[in-house]
C-alpha positions, 0 to 999 in steps of 0.5 A: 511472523517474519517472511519465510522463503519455503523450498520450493522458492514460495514466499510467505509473510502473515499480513495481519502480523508481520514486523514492518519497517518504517516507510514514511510519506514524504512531508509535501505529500502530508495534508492532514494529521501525522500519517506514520507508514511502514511496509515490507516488500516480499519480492520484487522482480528482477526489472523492477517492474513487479512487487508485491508486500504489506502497508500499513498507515495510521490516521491521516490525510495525504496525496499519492500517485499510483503505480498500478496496484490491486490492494486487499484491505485487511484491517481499518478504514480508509476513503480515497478520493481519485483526482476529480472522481467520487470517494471510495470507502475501503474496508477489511475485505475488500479488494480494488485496483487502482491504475498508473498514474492516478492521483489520489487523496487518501483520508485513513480514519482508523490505522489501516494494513493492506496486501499489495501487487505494484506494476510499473512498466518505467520501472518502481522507484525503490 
């Protein structure tokens, strides 16, 4: 299903199945394996502080910094290692928030898709 503006101005994407664009990872953030990305970015505010959208990564090892993001699991299986903390097991269902400027490992061991909200007071990079 593609995003669907409503007349009220509400937006709608299926997350399970809605068409993705690819967004890859970039190469210096690749630790392991051939981890293949694409989203689709719902709205993002004005300012570019807020998003919100669909991610959607096969198996592999990267690097990443957060902006602050709350992400809902719906399909695969992926541990995410904050810098100097304990792993984290994701799974379909659950939901977990990661603060700005944490820095992560993330090991997707089964192509995992996600729902997302992004705040970044400096502003999102895209």
């Amino acid at each position: 299903m593609a995003t669907k503006a409503t007349t009220t101005g509400a937006l709608k994407a299926g997350v399970r199945d809605a068409a993705l664009d690819p967004w890859p990872i970039p190469a210096e953030q690749v630790l392991e394996g051939d981890p293949q990305a694409s989203g689709l970015l719902l709205w993002k505010s004005d300012d570019s502080t807020l998003a919100n959208g669909i991610w959607e990564c096969t198996p592999g090892l990267f690097t990443w910094v957060h902006a602050d993001e709350t992400l809902c699991l719906v399909d695969g299986k992926v541990t995410v290692t904050p810098e100097g903390g304990e792993p984290l097991e994701i799974r379909p269902g659950d939901i977990v928030f990661f603060p700005e400027g944490m820095k992560t490992e993330w090991r997707v061991e089964e192509t995992v898709r996600k729902a997302f909200h992004l705040h970044s007071a400096a502003g999102l990079p895209f």
